[in-house]
C-alpha positions in Angstrom: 32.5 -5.9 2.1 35.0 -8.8 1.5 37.6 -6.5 3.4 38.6 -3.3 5.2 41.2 -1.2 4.3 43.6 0.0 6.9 43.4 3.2 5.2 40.0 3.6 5.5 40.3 3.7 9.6 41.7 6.4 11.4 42.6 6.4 15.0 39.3 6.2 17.0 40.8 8.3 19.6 41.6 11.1 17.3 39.5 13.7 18.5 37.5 16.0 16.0 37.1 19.6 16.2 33.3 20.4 15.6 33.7 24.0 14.1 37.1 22.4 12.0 34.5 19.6 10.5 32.1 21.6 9.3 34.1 24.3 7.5 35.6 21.5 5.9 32.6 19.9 4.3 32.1 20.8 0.6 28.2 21.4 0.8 25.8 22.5 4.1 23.6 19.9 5.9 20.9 20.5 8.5 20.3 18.3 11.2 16.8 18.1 11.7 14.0 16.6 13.9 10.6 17.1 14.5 7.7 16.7 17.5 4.3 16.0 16.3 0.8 15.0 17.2 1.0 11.7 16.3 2.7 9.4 13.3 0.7 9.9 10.4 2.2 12.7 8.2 -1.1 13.3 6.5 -3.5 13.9 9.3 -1.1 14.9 12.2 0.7 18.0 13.0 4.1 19.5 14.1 4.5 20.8 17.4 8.4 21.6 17.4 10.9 21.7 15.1 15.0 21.9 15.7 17.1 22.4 13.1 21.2 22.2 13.7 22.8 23.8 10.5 26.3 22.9 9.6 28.9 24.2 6.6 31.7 26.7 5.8 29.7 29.4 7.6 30.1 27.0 10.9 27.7 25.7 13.5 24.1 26.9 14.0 21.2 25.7 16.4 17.8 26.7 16.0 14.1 25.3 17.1 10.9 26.6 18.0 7.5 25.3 19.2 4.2 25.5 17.2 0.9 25.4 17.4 -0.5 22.2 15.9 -4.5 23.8 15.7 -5.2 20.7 17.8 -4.9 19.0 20.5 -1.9 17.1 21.7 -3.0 13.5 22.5 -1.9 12.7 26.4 0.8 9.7 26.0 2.9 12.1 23.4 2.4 15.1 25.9 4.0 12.3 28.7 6.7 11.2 26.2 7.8 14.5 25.0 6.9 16.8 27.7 5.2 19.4 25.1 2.1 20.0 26.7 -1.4 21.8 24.9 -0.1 25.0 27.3 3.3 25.0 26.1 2.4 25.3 22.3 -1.4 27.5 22.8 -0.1 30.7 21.0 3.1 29.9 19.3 3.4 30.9 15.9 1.8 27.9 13.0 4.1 26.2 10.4 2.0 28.9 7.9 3.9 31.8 9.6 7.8 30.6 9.5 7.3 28.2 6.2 8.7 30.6 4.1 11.7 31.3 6.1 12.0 27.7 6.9 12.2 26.7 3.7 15.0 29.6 2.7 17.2 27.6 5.7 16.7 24.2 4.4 17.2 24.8 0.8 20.0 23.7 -1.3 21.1 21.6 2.1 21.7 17.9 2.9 18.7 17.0 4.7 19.9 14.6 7.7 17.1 12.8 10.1 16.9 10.1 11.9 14.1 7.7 10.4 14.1 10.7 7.9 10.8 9.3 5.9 9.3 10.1 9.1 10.7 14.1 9.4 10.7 14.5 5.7 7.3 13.2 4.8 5.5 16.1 7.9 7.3 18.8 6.3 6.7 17.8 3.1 3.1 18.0 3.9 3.1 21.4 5.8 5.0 23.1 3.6 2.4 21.8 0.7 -0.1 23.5 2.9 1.2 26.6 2.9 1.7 26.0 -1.0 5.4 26.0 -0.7 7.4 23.5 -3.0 9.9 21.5 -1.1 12.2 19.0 -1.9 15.7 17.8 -0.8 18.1 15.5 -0.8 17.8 13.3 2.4 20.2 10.9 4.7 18.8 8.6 6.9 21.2 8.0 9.6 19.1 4.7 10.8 20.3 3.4 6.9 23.8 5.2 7.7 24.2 3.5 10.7 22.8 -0.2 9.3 25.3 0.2 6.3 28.2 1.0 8.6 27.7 -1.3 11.3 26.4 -4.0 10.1 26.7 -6.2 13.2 24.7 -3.9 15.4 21.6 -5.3 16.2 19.7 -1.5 16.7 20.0 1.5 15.3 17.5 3.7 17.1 18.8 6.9 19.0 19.0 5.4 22.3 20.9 2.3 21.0 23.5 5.1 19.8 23.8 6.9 22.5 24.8 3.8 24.4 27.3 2.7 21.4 28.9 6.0 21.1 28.8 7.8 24.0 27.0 10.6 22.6 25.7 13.1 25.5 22.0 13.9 24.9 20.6 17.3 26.0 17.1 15.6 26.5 15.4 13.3 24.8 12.5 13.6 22.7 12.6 17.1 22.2 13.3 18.2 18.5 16.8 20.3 19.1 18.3 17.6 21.9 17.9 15.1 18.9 18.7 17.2 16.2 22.3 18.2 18.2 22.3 14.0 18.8 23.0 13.4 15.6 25.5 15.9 14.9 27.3 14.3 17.9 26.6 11.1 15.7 28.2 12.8 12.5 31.4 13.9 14.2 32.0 9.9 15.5 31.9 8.8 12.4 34.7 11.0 11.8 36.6 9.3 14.6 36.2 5.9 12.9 36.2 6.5 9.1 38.2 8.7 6.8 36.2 11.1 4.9 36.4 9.8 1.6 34.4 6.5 3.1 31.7 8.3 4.7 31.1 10.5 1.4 30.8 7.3 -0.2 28.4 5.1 2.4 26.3 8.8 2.4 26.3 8.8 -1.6 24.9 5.0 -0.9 22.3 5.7 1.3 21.1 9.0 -0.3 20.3 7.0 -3.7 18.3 4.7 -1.6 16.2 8.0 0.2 12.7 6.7 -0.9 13.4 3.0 0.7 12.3 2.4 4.0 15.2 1.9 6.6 14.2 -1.5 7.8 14.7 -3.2 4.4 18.0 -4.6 3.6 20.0 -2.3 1.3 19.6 -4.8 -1.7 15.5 -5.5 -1.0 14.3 -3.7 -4.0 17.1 -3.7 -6.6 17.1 -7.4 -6.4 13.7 -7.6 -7.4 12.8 -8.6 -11.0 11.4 -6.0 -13.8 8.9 -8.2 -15.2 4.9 -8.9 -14.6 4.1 -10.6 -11.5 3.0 -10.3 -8.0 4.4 -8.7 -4.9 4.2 -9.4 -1.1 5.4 -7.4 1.7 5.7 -8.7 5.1 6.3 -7.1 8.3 7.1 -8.4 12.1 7.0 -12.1 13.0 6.3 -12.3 9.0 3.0 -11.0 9.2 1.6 -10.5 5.3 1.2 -6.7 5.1 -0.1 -6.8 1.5 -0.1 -8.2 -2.2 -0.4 -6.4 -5.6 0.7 -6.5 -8.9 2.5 -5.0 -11.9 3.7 -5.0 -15.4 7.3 -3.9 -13.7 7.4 -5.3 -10.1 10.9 -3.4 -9.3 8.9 0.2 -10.4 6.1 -0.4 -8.4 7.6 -1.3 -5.0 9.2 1.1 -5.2 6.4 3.9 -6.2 4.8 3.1 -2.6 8.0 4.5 -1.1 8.1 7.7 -3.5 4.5 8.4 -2.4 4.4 7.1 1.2 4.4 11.1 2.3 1.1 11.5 0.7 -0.8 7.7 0.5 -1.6 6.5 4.2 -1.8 3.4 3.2 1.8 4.0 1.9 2.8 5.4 5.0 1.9 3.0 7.3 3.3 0.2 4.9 6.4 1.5 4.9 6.6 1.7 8.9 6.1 -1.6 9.1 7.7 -3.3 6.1 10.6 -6.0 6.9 10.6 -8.2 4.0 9.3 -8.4 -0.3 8.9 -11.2 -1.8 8.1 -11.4 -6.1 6.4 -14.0 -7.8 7.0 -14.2 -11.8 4.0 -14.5 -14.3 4.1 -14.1 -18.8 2.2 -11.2 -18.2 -0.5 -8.9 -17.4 -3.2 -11.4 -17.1 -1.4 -13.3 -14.7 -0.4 -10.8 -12.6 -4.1 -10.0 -12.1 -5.1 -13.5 -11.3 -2.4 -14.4 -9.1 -3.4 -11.3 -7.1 -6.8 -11.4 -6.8 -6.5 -15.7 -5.6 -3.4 -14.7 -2.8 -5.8 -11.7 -1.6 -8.6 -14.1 -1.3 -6.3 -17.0 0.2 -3.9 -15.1 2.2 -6.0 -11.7 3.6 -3.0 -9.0 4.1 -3.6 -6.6 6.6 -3.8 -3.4 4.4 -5.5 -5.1 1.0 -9.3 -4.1 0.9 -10.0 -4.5 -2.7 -10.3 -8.6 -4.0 -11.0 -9.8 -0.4 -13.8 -13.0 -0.7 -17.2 -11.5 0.4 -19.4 -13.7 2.8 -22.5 -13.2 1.3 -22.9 -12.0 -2.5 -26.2 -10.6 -4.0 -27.5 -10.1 -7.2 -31.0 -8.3 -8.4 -32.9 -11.4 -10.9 -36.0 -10.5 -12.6 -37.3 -13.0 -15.2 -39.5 -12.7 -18.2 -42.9 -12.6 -15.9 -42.0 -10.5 -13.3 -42.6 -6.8 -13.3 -40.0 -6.5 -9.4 -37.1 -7.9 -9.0 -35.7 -10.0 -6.4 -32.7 -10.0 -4.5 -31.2 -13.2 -4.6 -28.2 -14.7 -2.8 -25.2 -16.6 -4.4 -25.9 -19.6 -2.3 -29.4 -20.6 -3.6 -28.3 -19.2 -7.2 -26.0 -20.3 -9.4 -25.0 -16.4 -10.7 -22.9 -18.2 -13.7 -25.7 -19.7 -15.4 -28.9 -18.1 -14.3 -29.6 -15.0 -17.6 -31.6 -12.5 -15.5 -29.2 -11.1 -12.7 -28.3 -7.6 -12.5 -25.1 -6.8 -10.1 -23.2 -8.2 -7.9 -23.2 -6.9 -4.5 -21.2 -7.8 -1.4 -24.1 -6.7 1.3 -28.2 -6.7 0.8 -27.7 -2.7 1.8 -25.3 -2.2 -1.1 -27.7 -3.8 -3.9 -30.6 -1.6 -2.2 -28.7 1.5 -2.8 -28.0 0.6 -6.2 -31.3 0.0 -6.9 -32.4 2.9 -5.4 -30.3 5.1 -7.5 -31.4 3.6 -10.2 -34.8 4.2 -9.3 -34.1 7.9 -8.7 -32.8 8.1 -12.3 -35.1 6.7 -14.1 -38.1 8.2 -12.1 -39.0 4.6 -11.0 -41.3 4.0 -8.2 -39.6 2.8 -4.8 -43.1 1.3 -3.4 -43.3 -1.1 -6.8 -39.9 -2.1 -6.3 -40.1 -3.0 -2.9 -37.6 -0.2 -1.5 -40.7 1.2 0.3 -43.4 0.1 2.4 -46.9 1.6 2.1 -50.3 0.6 1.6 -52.2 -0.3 -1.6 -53.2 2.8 -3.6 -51.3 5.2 -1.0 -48.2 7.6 -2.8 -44.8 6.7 -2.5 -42.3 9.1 -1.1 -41.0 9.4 -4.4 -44.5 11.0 -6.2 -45.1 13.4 -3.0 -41.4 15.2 -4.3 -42.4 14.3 -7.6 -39.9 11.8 -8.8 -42.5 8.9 -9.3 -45.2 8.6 -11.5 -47.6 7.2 -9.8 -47.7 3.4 -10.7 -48.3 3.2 -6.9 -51.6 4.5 -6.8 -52.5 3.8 -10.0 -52.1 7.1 -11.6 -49.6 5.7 -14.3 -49.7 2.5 -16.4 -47.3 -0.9 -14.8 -46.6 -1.6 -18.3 -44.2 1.7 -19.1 -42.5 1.4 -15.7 -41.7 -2.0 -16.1 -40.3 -1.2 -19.7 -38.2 1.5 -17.8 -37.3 -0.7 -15.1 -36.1 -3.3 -17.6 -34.0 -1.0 -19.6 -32.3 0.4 -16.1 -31.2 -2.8 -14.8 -29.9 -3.3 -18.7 -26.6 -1.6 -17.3 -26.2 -4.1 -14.4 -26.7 -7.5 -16.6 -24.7 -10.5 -15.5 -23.5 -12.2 -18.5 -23.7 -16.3 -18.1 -20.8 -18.0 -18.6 -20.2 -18.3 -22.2 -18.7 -21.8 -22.8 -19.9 -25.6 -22.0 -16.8 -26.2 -19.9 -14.1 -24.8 -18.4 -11.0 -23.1 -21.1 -7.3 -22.3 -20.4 -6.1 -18.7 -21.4 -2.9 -19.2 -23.8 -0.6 -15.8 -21.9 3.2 -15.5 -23.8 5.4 -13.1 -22.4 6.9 -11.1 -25.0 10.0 -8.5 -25.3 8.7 -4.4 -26.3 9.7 -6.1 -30.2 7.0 -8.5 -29.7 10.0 -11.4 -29.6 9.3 -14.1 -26.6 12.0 -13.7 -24.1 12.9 -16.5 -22.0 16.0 -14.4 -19.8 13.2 -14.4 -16.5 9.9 -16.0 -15.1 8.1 -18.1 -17.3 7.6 -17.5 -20.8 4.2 -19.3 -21.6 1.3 -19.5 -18.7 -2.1 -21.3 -19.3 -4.6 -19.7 -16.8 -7.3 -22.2 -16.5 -11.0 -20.2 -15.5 -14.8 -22.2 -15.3 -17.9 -20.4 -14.8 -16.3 -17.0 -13.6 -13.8 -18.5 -11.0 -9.7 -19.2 -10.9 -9.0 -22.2 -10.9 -4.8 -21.7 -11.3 -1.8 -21.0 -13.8 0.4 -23.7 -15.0 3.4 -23.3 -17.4 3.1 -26.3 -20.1 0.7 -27.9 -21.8 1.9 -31.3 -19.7 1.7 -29.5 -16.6 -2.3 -28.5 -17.9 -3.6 -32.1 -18.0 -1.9 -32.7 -14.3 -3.8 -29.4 -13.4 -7.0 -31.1 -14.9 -6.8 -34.5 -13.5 -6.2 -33.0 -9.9 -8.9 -30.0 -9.9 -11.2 -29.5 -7.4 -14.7 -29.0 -8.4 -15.8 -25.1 -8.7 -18.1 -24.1 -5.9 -18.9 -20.5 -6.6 -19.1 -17.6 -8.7 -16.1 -14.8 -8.3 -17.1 -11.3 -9.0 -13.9 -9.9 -9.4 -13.0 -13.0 -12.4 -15.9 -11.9 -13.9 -15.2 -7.9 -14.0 -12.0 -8.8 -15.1 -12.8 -11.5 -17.8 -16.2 -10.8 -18.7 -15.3 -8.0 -21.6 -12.7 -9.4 -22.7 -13.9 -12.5 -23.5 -17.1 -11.0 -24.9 -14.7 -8.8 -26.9 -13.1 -9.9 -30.6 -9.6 -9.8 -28.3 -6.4 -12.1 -29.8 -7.1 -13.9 -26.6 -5.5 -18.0 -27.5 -8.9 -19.8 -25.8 -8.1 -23.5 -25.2 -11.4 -25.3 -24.3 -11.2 -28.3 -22.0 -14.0 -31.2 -21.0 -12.8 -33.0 -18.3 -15.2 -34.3 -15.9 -13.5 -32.5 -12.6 -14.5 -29.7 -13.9 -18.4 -30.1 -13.7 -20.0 -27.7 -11.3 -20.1 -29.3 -8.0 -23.2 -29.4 -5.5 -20.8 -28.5 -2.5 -22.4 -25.3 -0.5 -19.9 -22.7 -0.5 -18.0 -22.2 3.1 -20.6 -20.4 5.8 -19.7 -17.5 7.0 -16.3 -17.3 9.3 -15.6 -14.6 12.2 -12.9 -12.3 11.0 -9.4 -12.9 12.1 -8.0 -10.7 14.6 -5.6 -8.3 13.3 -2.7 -7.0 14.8 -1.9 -9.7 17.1 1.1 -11.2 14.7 2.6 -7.3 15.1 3.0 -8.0 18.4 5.8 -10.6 18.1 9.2 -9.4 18.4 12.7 -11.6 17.2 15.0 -11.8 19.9 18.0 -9.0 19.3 21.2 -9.6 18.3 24.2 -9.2 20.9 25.8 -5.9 20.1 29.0 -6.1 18.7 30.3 -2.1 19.7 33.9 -3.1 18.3 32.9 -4.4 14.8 33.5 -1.8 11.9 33.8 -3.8 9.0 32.0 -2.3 5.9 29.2 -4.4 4.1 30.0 -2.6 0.2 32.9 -2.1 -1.4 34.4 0.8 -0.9 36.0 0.2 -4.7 
């Protein structure tokens, strides 16, 4: 905020009367925190609940312990002092989630890290096949919006800036009551007017995580393109894509109560960065090359395999043969069937195949046995018996053929490389040139990405300075393949320069996998706390 208003102060030494404060406000809040099992809201359970309830009816304090139906891991037992004794035979969320619910409804739901609290009893009471939903304040966003220049915002770090008085710590009703105390400060530094409007503020921003800056996701664009969130020390957490990056950032927040992916995302998030493209297309491309380049911690799909199979059976043969990408070229070669990222995942695919088309496991080399002796597959009579000569090779192979018809490769179906023509276009159909770039040229040879460029001028630098290709990308081709096949109004640009001939370069060996988790472990220095700064970063108009 450029400035604070006098008038928005009040005396900090005013004291507030509790019971006089909550009479006065014009809708009930709860105060709530939870104990559980551990940090993940989908697999984990509560072991305590506290609840401090606040309106015109007054002041109300409640908690209880459950029974979590499993065991309470050691270090939380150490940390919050609930022990497997203490909750063995106190009632389950099933029993008091009725009631529960009754409480919280139609109430201000007020927690500290409150994606945390809200997202385990959103689960619970979906359990017990109650529907819940509230209107939630996170007081770690409260606290960030108000007090900017504070470097932390955790419980302890407010206790130490207010001088709250904690009953205990850890324990569901000594933190629930912990940030009433916090609620009643604010009254001692803000008039009430302000504090409706910094909570009005922070309640519109429920479903974004507390550790991203208040302007993180409305600053990012509406358009197609890619997404990166980072966490500590800058550590890339993950990529993807969309038509409408703004809508689905923020999706992963609406949904990070049910997604563990989601979840853990948002737990550690710090920082999103957007990258522009025309359209669609892009958007896929540029994902797929930063998941290869970059490896983010929680991406699994799109990551570069080490090895990558395929099943080739020529003209002659009546087995096919698992081949590697390294001796084959899969772009060229007519008679491969799959790709596969492991020799035990083409296997089972061939084995399924085989149990679907009654094919014989021994023939295709699934199976070792003897000349002449059954397969597994005729002794449960799923085979034949090409294996001892009981049926004809001829029909099997026919069958075998027609199987592995599914799983055909197609070769890459132009004598160079081509650029993909991508405009970005309004719902009208009219270009738009307001954001990102209007025109891209994707430029792809022999199933692989070779990069995006934004002019035709900016093509022929592309060309002059490309790398050679050195292998065959299965996820281009699964996301090309039909659609170039296809009569689609893709704009196809074909392109002959040399630098684009298929290199003899071996493609990289195999590399150890990096260690994960060791960036998390780097902290920034903290900020000096600054207790007497009370300057508001919005504007209160």
């Amino acid at each position: 905020m450029p400035g604070l208003n006098p008038v928005d102060l009040v005396d900090p030494v005013d004291p507030v009367d509790p019971d006089e404060l909550a009479r006065s406000l014009s809708a009930p809040m709860v105060f709530v925190d939870l104990e559980t099992t551990g940090g993940n809201a989908l697999s984990d359970r509560i072991t305590e609940i506290g609840v401090v309830e606040v309106g015109p009816n007054g002041i109300e304090q409640w908690s209880t312990l459950l029974d979590p139906a499993e065991s309470i891991p050691p270090f939380i037992q150490q940390l919050t002092g609930i022990t497997n004794e203490m909750v063995r035979g106190q009632p389950s969320f099933d029993t008091l989630a009725q009631g529960l619910a009754e409480r919280l409804h139609g109430k201000l739901f007020v927690a500290h890290n409150a994606r945390f609290d809200y997202g385990f009893l959103k689960n619970e009471f979906r359990r017990a096949g109650i529907p819940f939903q509230a209107d939630v304040l996170c007081t770690v966003r409260l606290s960030r919006l108000l007090f900017p220049a504070a470097a932390r915002h955790g419980l302890d770090a407010l206790i130490a800036r207010f001088g709250l008085e904690p009953l205990g710590r850890h324990r569901a009703l000594a933190d629930a009551d912990l940030l009433w105390q916090f609620w009643q400060k604010l009254h001692t530094l803000y008039q009430p007017a302000l504090i409706d409007q910094a909570v009005q503020r922070v309640t519109k921003r429920a479903s974004q995580p507390p550790q991203l800056p208040d302007e993180a996701i409305d600053a990012l664009p509406d358009t197609p393109g890619v997404y990166l969130f980072y966490g500590e020390g800058d550590t890339l957490l993950y990529v993807g894509k969309s038509v409408d990056i703004r809508a689905r950032v923020r999706s992963h927040f609406s949904s990070d109560h049910q997604v563990a992916k989601d979840l853990r995302i948002s737990q550690e998030i710090r920082r999103v960065e957007a990258r522009r493209t025309a359209g669609e297309l892009g958007a896929l491309l540029l994902e797929s090359q930063l998941v290869k380049q970059l490896q983010p911690i929680h991406n699994r799909m799109l990551r570069r395999s080490a090895s990558l199979y395929s099943w080739q059976m020529d003209a002659q043969s009546d087995t096919p043969q698992l081949v590697n990408a390294r001796t084959v070229d899969f772009a060229s070669a007519g008679t491969l069937y799959g790709t596969f990222s492991s020799r035990n995942r083409a296997e089972m695919a061939l084995r399924s195949l085989a149990d679907e088309h009654r094919l014989c496991c021994a023939q295709l080399g699934l199976e070792k046995s003897e000349a002449g002796r059954p397969c597994f597959g005729y002794q449960v009579k799923r085979c034949d018996g090409v294996c001892t000569g009981a049926a004809p090779l001829a029909p099997h192979t026919a069958r075998l053929r027609e199987a592995l018809a599914t799983l055909q490769l197609q070769t890459w179906p132009y004598d160079g490389p081509i650029a993909i023509e991508e405009r970005r276009a309004t719902a009208e159909g009219v270009v738009d040139d307001a954001d990102g770039p209007n025109v891209e040229y994707h430029v792809i040879d022999r199933w692989q990405y070779l990069g995006s460029v934004s002019s035709q001028d900016a093509l022929n630098d592309l060309i002059d300075g490309m790398p050679p290709v050195t292998g065959f990308d299965p996820d281009i081709y699964r996301l090309l393949g039909r659609r170039l096949a296809a009569s689609s109004p893709l704009v196809i640009i074909h392109l002959t320069r040399p630098a684009f001939r298929l290199s003899p370069v071996e493609p990289p060996q195999d590399v150890a996998p990096k260690r994960k988790g060791v960036a998390l472990l780097r902290r920034r220095l903290p900020r000096p706390e600054d207790p007497a700064q009370r300057r508001l970063p919005f504007d209160a108009e």
